[in-house]
LUMKOL-117789 format. One record per residue (C-alpha): residue in one letter; x, y, z. Coordinates in steps of 0.05 Angstrom, whole numbers, padded with zeros to 5 digits, always signed. Each point is the difference from the previous one (the first is absolute). Layout:
% residues N
AXYZ ...
% end
This chain:
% residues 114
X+00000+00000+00000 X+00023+00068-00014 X-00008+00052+00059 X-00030+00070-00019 X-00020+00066+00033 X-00071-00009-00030 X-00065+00010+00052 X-00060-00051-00007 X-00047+00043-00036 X+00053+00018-00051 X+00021-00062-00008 X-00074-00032-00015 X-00017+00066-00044 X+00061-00035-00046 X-00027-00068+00001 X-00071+00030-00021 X+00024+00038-00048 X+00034-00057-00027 X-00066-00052-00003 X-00038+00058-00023 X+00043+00004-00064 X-00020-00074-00031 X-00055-00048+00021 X+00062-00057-00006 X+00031+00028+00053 X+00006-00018+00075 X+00042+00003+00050 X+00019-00055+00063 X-00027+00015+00067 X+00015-00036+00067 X-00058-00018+00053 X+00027+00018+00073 X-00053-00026+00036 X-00056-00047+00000 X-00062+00042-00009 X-00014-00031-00060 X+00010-00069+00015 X-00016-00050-00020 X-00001+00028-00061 X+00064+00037+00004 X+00051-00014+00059 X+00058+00039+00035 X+00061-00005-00049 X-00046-00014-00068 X+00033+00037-00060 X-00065+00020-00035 X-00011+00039-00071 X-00036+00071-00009 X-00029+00027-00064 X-00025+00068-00016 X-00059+00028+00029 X-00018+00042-00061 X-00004-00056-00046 X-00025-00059+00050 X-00053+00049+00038 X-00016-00032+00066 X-00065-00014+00022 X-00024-00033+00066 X+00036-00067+00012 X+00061+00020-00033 X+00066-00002+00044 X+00031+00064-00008 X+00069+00032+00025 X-00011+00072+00028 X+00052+00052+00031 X-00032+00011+00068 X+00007+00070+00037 X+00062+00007-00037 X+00032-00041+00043 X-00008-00073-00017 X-00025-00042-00060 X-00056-00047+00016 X-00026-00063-00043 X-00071-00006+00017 X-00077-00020-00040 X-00046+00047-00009 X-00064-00017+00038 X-00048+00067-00023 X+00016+00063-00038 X-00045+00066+00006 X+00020+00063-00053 X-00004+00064+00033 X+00018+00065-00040 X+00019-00037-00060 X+00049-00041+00027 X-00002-00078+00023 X+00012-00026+00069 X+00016-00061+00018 X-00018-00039+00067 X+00060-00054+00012 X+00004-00059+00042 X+00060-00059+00019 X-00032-00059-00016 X+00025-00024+00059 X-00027+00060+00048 X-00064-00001+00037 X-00009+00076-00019 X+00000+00038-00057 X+00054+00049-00011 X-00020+00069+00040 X+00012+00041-00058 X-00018+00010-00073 X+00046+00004-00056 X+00000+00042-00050 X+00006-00027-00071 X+00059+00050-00007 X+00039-00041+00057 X-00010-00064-00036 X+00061-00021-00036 X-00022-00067-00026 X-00046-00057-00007 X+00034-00071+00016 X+00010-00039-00060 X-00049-00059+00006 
% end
């Protein structure tokens, strides 16, 4: 791995950029926990395609930069527009709960590659 001075959100703005160019593209993502499971477990190298040309829709399994802080892989359970613009409702498959927030369709930075 190469080391770089590069924050989270910049560094995700790149890799969206990039799927956004080509629906063949997609880039290699790395589950770090076990929200997901059984579907997808802690240490799971799983594939993400564009957003713009794979639209999600409820059920999908989406990767989303959260807060700015961390990335999250999580399915949509609901959406609701509001002002013109798509939120999402996310939940682990493995959590009791769903995910407190919503995310905007701008945060989402792909759709897993079933």
């Amino acid at each position: 791995f190469i080391k770089c001075p590069i924050d989270l959100v910049t560094w995700f703005s790149l890799k969206k950029k990039y799927l956004d160019s080509s629906p063949d593209n997609i880039i290699l993502v790395r589950v770090l926990s076990n929200s997901m499971a059984p579907i997808l477990m802690q240490g799971d190298e799983v594939m993400i395609k564009s957003a713009v040309f794979y639209p999600p829709e409820v059920g999908s399994i989406i990767l989303f930069l959260h807060h700015r802080d961390h990335a999250t892989i999580h399915r949509i359970v609901s959406s609701v527009e509001y002002n013109n613009t798509i939120f999402y409702r996310t939940k682990g498959d493995a959590n009791e709960r769903k995910d407190y927030y919503l995310v905007s369709i701008n945060e989402v930075i792909g759709v897993l590659k079933q």
